[in-house]
C-alpha positions in Angstrom: 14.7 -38.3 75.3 14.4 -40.5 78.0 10.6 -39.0 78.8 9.9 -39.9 75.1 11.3 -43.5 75.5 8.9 -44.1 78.4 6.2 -42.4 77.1 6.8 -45.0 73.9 7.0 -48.2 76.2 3.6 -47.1 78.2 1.6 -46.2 75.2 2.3 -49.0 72.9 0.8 -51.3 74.9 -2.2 -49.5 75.3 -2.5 -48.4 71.5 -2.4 -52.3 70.8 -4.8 -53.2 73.3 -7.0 -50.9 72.2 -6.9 -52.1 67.9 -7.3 -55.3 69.6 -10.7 -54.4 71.3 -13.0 -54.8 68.4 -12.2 -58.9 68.3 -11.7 -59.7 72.0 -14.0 -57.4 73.8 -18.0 -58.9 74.0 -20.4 -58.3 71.5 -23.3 -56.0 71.8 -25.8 -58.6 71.0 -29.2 -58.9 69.4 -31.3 -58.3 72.8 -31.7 -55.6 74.9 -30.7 -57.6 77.3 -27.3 -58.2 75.8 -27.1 -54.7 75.2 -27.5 -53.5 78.4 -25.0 -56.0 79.2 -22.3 -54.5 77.0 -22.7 -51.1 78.4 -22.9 -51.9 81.8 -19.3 -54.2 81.0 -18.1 -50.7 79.2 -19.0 -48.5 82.3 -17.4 -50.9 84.5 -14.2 -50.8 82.6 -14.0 -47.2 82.2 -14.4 -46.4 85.8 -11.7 -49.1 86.1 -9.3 -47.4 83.6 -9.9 -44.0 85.3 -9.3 -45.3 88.5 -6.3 -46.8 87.6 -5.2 -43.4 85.6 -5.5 -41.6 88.8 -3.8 -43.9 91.1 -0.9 -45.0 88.8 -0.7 -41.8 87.8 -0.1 -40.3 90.8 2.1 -43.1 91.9 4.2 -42.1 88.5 4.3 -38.8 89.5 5.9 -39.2 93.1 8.4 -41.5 91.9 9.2 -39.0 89.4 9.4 -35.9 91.6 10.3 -37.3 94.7 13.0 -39.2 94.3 16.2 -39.3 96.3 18.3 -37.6 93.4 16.2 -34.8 93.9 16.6 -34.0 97.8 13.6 -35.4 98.7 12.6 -36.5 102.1 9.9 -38.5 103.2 7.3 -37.5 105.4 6.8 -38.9 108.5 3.3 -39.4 109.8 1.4 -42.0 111.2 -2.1 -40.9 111.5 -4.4 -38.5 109.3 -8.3 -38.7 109.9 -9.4 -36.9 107.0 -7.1 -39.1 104.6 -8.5 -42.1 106.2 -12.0 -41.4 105.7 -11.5 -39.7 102.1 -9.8 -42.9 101.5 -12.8 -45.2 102.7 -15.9 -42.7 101.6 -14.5 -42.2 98.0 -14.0 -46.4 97.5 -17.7 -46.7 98.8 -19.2 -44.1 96.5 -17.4 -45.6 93.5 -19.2 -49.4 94.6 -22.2 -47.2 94.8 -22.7 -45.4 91.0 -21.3 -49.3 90.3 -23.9 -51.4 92.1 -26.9 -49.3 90.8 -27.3 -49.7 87.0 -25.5 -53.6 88.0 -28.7 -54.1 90.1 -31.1 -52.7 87.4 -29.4 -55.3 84.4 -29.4 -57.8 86.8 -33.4 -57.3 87.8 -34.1 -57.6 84.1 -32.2 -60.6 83.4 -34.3 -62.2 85.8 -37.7 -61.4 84.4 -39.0 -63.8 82.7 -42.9 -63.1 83.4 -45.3 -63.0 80.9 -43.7 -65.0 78.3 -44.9 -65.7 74.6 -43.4 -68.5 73.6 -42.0 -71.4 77.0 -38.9 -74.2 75.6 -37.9 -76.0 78.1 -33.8 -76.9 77.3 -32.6 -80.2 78.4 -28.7 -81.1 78.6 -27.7 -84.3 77.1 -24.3 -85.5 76.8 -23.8 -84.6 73.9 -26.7 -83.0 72.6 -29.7 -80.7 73.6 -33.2 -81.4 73.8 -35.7 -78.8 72.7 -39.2 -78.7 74.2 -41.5 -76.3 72.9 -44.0 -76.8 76.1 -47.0 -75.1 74.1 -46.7 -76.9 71.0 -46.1 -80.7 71.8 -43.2 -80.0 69.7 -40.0 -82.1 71.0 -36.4 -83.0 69.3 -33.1 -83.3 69.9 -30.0 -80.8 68.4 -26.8 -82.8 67.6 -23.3 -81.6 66.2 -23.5 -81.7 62.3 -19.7 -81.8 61.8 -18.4 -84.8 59.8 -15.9 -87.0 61.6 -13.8 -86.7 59.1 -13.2 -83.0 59.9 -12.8 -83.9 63.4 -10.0 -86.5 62.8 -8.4 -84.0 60.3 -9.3 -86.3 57.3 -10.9 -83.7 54.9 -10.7 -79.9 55.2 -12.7 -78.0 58.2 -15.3 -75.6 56.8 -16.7 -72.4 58.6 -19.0 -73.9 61.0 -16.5 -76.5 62.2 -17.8 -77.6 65.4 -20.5 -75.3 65.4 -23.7 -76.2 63.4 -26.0 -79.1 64.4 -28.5 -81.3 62.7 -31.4 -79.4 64.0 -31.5 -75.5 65.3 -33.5 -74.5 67.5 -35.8 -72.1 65.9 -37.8 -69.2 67.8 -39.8 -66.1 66.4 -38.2 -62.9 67.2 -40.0 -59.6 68.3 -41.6 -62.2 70.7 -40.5 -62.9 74.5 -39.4 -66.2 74.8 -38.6 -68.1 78.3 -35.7 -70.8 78.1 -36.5 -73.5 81.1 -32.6 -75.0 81.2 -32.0 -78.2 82.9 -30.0 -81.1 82.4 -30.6 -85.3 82.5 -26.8 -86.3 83.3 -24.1 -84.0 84.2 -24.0 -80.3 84.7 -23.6 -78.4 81.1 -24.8 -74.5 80.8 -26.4 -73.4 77.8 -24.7 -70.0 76.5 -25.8 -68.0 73.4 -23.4 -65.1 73.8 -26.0 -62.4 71.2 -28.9 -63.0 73.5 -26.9 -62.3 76.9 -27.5 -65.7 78.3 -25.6 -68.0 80.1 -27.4 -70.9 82.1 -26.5 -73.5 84.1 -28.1 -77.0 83.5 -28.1 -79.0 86.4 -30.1 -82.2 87.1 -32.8 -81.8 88.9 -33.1 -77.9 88.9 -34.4 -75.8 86.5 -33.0 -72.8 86.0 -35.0 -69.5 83.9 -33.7 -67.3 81.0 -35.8 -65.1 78.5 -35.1 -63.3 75.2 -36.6 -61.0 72.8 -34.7 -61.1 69.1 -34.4 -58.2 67.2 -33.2 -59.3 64.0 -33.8 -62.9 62.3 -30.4 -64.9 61.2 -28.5 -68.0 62.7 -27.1 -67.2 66.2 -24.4 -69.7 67.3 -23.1 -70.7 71.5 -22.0 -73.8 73.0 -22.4 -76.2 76.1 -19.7 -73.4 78.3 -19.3 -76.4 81.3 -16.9 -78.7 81.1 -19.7 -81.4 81.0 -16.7 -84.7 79.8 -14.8 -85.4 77.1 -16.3 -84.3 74.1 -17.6 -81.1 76.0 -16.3 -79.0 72.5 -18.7 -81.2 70.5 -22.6 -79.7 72.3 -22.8 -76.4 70.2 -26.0 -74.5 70.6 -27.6 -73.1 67.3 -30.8 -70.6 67.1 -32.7 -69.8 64.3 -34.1 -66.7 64.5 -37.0 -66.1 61.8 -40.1 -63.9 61.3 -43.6 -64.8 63.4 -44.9 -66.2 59.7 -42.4 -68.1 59.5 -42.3 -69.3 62.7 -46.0 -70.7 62.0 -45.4 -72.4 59.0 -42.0 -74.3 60.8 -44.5 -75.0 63.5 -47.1 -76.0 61.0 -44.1 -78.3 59.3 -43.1 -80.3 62.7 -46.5 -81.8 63.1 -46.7 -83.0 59.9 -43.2 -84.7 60.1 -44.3 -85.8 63.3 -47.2 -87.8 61.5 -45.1 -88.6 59.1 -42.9 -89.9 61.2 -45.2 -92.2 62.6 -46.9 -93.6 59.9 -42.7 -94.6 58.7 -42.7 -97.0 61.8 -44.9 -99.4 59.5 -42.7 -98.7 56.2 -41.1 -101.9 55.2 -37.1 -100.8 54.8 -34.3 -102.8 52.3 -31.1 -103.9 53.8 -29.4 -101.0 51.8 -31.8 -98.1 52.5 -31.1 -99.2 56.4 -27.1 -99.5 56.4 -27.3 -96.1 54.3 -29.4 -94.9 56.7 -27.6 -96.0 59.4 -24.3 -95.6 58.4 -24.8 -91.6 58.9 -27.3 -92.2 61.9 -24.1 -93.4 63.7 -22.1 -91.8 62.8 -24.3 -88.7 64.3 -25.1 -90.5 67.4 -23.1 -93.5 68.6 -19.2 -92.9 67.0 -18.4 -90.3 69.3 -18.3 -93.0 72.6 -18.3 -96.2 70.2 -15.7 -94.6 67.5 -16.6 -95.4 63.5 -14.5 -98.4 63.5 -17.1 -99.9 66.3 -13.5 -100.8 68.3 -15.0 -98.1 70.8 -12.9 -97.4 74.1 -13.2 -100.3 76.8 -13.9 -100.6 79.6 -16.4 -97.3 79.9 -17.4 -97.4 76.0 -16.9 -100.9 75.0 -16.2 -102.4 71.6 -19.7 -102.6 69.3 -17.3 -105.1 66.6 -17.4 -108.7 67.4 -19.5 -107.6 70.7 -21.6 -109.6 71.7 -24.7 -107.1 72.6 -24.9 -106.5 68.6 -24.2 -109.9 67.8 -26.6 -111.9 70.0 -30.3 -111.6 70.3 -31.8 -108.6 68.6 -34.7 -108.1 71.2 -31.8 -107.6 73.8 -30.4 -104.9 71.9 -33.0 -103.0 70.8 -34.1 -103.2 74.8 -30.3 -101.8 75.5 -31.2 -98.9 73.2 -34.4 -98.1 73.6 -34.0 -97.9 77.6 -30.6 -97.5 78.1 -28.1 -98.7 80.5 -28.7 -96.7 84.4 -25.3 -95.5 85.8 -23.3 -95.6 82.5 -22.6 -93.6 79.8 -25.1 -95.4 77.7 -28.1 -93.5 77.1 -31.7 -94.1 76.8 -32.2 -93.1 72.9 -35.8 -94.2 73.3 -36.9 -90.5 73.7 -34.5 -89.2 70.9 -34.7 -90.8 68.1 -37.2 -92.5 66.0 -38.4 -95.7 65.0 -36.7 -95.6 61.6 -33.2 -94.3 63.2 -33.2 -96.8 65.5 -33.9 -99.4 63.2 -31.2 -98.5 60.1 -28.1 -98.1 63.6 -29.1 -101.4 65.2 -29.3 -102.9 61.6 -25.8 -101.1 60.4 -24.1 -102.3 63.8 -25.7 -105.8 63.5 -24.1 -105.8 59.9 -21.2 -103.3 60.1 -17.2 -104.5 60.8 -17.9 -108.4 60.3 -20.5 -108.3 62.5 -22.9 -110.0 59.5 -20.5 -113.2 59.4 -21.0 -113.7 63.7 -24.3 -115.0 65.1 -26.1 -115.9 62.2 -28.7 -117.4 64.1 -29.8 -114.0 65.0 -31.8 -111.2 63.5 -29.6 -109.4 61.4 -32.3 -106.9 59.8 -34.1 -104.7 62.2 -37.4 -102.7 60.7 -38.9 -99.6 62.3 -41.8 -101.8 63.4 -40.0 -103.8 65.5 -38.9 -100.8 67.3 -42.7 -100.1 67.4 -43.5 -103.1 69.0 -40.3 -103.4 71.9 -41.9 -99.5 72.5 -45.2 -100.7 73.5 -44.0 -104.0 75.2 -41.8 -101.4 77.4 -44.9 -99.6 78.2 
């Protein structure tokens, strides 16, 4: 009976651990890179098991029929040179069948030559910049979540804290070579179903490729504590067929004219606080907070401040070029004329800001955002 209890207490454990494997162990992937990454984690953890089967095992078993209440006396030795170099030649073979297929999963992580399609990954805090270096295509990827759901207001929904305004979207059956760096602090850029996991660090650039086997919405995050709203950088890939990946191409560079010719539209008051409203929201609340109170001294307050209420030139400078050594960054590069216009307009306007400074521009328009751009140049 008491061989069954034990048996119970050692197995139960183990019988749990293993139901539990399909949720907390990885995930095979969608690359044969992440594959090969699975099985090499697998083979690893097998020899571990067996290893420790054998030496607990054996441990078990001399307790068991060794002990004291048996008669047993311990041996006395104090040197044995077969023991000792059985003991250090079987460790070093065991290293050895390890290190092999570790060094060939290793090799092919690092391959990146001969890619088809080069994005180069920038770290923002808290966002990511896609370039797609052989397209002229260039945007930034922000976190799509309501603050709302954040601050527990209305109900979370399945992608809480995990889709963005724009996904980065890629071709699949197609080698693509991820060029990860940062422009602030250090962030890593991790896609668990492609197998990668790189570090973005300013002024390095660190290499990552991928093939996709299957098209569908593939979801990571910023995995470095990069400051305090490090949960809110989620990365999103869409995966889609080469066709489509022509006409998405095909799409940006028409919004990108588009998006041009809009820096001459001629905006209302309401389509620009509307406008802005959600811009901010996106962009600014996260250091600034909705109420515009924001969190002196590093973020100060936007309501009653006097950046937003004074001259509007100043501001839209402040924006446009951002403030060096501070949290405040240059959104010259990331957004466009139109955003920039409707946020400076909604926090020239927003929390009684209308009613302080009249004297000053209250209404900015995209071409005014034009103009400061080509004054800065």
């Amino acid at each position: 009976m008491r061989w069954r209890s034990s048996l119970f207490l050692i197995l139960t454990p183990l019988l749990t651990f293993a139901e539990q494997m399909p949720t907390i162990n990885m995930t095979q992937g969608v690359t044969k890179v992440s594959r090969d990454i699975y099985d090499l984690h697998m083979t690893i953890f097998l020899i571990c098991c067996v290893i420790g089967v054998i030496v607990f095992g054996a441990i078990l078993y001399s307790i068991i029929h060794h002990r004291k209440s048996k008669g047993a006396v311990a041996a006395d030795f104090h040197e044995n040179a077969t023991l000792e170099f059985a003991w250090t030649l079987i460790p070093f073979l065991i290293l050895i069948v390890m290190a092999v297929p570790a060094t060939r999963v290793l090799v092919s992580m690092r391959d990146a030559s001969k890619p088809d399609v080069n994005i180069k990954v920038v770290g923002y805090q808290w966002k990511w910049q896609y370039e797609y270096l052989d397209q002229g295509i260039s945007f930034f990827s922000s976190l799509a979540t309501p603050l709302d759901q954040i601050h527990n207001k209305i109900k979370k929904n399945k992608d809480y804290l995990l889709d963005v305004d724009k996904p980065l979207v890629v071709p699949i059956h197609k080698k693509i070579r991820f060029l990860v760096t940062s422009n602030d602090v250090i962030h890593s850029w991790w896609m668990p179903a492609f197998g990668i996991k790189r570090d973005a660090i300013p002024g390095y650039i660190h290499e990552a490729w991928a093939v996709i086997e299957q098209p569908g919405m593939y979801y990571g995050r910023c995995a470095e504590l990069c400051g305090a709203d490090h949960g809110f950088m989620p990365v999103v890939v869409k995966a889609v067929t080469e066709v489509e990946y022509k006409k998405w191409i095909k799409s940006q560079h028409e919004a990108k004219k588009q998006s041009a010719a809009a820096s001459n539209k001629k905006m209302t008051q309401d389509e620009l606080m509307a406008e802005g409203k959600k811009a901010y929201d996106a962009h600014c609340a996260s250091c600034h907070k909705a109420t515009g109170e924001g969190m002196p001294p590093v973020f100060p307050a936007l309501k009653n401040g006097l950046i937003v209420v004074g001259p509007a030139d100043a501001q839209i400078k402040l924006v446009l070029n951002g403030v060096k050594g501070t949290a405040m960054q240059a959104f010259g590069a990331q957004l466009d004329d139109v955003t920039l216009a409707a946020i400076i307009t909604y926090e020239r306007n927003a929390w009684g800001n209308d009613n302080i400074g009249k004297k000053y521009k209250k209404m900015i328009q995209p071409s005014d955002i034009k103009a400061a751009r080509s004054e800065g140049k």
